[in-house]
N, C-alpha and C positions, 0 to 999 in steps of 0.2 A: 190285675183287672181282667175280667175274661170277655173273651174279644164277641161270645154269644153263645149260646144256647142250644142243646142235641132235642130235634124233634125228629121222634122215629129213627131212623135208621141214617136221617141226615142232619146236617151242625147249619143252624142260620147263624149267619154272622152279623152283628149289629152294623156292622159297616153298609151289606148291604139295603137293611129295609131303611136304615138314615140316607141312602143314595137315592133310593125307591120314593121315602117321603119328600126327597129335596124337589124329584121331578115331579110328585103330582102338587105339590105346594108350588113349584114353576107354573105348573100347565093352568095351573085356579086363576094364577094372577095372568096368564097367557091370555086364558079368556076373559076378561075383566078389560084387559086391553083391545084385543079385538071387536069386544061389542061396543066399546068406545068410539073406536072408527068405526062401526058400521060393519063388522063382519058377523058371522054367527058363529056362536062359541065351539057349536059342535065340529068347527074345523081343526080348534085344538085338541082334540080329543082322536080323534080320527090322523092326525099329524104325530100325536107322542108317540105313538110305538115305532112310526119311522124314523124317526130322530132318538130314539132309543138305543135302535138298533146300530145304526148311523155311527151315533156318539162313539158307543160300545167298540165297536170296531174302530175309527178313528185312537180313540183312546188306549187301547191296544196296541197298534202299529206303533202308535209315540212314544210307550213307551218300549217295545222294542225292539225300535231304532236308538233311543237314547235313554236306556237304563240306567240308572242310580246306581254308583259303586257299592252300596248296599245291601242291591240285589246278589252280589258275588258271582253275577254274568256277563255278556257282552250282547254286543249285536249279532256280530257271527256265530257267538255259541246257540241261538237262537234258531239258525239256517239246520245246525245238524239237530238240531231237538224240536221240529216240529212242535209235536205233543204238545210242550210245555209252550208252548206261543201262542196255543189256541186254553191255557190252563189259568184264565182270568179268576176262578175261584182262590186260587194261591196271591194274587194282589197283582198292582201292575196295571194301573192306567196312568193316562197323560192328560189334563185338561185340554192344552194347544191340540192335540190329535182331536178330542172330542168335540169343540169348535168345529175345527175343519170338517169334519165328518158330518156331523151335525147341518153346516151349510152346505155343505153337499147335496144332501137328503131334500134340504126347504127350495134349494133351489130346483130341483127337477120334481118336487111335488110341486111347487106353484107354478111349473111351467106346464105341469099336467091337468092342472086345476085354473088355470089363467088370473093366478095371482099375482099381485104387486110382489114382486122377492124382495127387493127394497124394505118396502113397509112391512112385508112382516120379518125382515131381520129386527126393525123397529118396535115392534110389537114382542118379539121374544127375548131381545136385549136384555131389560128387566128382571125377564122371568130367571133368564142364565145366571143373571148376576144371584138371585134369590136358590137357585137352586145350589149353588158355589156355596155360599155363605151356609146352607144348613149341609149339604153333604161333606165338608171339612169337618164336622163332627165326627164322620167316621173314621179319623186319621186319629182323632184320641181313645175311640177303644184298642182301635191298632199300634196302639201306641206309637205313633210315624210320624214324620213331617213337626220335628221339632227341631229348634236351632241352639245356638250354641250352650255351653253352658252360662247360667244366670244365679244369683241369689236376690233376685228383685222378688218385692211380693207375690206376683202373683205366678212366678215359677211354678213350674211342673215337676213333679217327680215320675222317673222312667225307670222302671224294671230293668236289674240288670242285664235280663233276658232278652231285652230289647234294643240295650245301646251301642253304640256302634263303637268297629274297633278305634282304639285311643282313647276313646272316654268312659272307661268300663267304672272309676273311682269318681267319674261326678253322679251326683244324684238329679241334681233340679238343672233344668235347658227352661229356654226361653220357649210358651207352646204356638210356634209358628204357624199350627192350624188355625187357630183361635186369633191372630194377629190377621191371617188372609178372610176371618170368615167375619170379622168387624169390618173390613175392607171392604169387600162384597155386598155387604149389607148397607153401607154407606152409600158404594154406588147405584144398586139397585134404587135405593131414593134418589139418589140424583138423578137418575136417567129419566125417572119418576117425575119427580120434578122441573126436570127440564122438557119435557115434552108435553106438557104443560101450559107452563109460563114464555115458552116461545114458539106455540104452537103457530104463528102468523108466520115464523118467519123461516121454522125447519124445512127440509128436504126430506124426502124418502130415502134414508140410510143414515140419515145422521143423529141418530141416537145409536146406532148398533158403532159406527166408526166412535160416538164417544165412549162407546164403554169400550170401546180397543182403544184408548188413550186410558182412558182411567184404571182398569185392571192390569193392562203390562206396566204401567209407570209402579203403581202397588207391588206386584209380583217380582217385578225388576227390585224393585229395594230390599222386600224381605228375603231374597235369595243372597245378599249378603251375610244375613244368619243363618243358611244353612250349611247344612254339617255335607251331606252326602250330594252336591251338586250334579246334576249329568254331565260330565264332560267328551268332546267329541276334538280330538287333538288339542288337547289338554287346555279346549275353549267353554264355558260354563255356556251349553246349546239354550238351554231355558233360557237364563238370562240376557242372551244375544238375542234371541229370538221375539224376543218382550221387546226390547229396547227399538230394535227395527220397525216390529208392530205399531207400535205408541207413534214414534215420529212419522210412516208412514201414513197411518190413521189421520193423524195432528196436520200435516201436509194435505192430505185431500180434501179434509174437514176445511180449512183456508179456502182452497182452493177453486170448492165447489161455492163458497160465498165470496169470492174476491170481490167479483162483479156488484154486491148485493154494499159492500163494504167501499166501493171505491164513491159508488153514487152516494153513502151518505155521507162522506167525507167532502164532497164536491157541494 
């Protein structure tokens, strides 16, 4: 399957412009939400490249601080190879890094701009979730981010060239892209739908804390079928990291309505 295409003297890779279209397909529904509440659209527009950038870099760091036994690197080998840490063209992002990075960015542009941060974590929730769900498409021309081996229908077939060591003789894995990118897409409506039908009764932030329950609870389970986990003293850091995310989210989500919950029960 080839991964993209030589224009001139350089190779575009379909990875990237499926990454490119996830975020301006984010940014459309970004503003669709923003004029919703009352903002003007052209602040998402003027917002994607810093959160681009943001992400980029966030996504970077994560993963390398916690590289996939697949890359055949470490952390440390990272320190004496500069070069190749800043060589994002070669692959090698982290979702969790591009979040963080990501709120980095919204939150010192909205304090620059005297925006609700809250609300538009709210506002961009969605969009994350939509841009997730179609940029994991780029992990099947890369052939990556597949799980164990499967002979269920709708199995994948992986290039020998691609599978990793131990599983040189399976052919078809279960395609764990395509399992997170149904994921994604489900929550993006839900977040969708919930802000919405409880618009009387949400906070500023509580649709971004429910897509931090709904995405690590998701990513927490399919990380059981994967093959090349990040481990960080011999602890699957994704998986840890998801699971702490989700109940901390779940926890404040409570918490910030206790009060709102005790009066209707009274």
């Amino acid at each position: 399957m080839p991964e993209g295409f030589p224009l001139g003297p350089l190779f575009v890779r379909f990875y990237g412009i499926i990454l490119m279209l996830g975020a301006l397909a984010g940014a459309w529904l970004a503003t669709r939400e923003a004029k919703r509440r009352g903002y003007e659209p052209e602040i998402v527009w003027d917002l994607l490249t810093y959160l681009l950038i943001g992400g980029i870099i966030g996504a970077r760091l994560w993963h390398i601080l916690t590289p996939p036994p697949s890359s055949g690197v470490t952390a440390g080998w990272y320190l004496t190879h500069p070069l190749d840490a800043l060589a994002i063209w070669k692959g090698g992002l982290g979702i969790p890094g591009a979040v963080i990075g990501g709120l980095i960015v919204l939150y010192f542009y909205a304090r620059r701009n005297n925006l609700n941060f809250l609300e538009w974590t709210d506002i961009g929730a969605p969009s994350l979730a939509l841009g997730q769900a179609m940029g994991r498409w780029g992990n099947f021309f890369n052939q990556e981010l597949y799980g164990a081996p499967t002979n269920l229908p709708w199995r994948i077939f992986i290039d020998p060239d691609h599978r990793l060591a131990g599983y040189l003789d399976a052919e078809y894995y279960h395609p764990l892209f395509l399992y997170e990118s149904i994921w994604n897409l489900a929550n993006m409506f839900l977040l969708l739908w919930i802000s919405r039908r409880f618009a009387d009764r949400l906070k500023a932030g509580d649709i971004f804390l429910t897509y931090l329950i709904v995405y690590p609870v998701g990513r927490f389970l399919l990380d059981f079928l994967r093959l090349d986990a990040s481990l960080v003293s011999g602890i699957n850091i994704n998986q840890t990291v998801m699971a702490v995310v989700a109940v901390f989210a779940a926890v404040a989500l409570y918490w910030r309505h206790r009060t709102d919950a005790s009066r209707n029960l009274s």
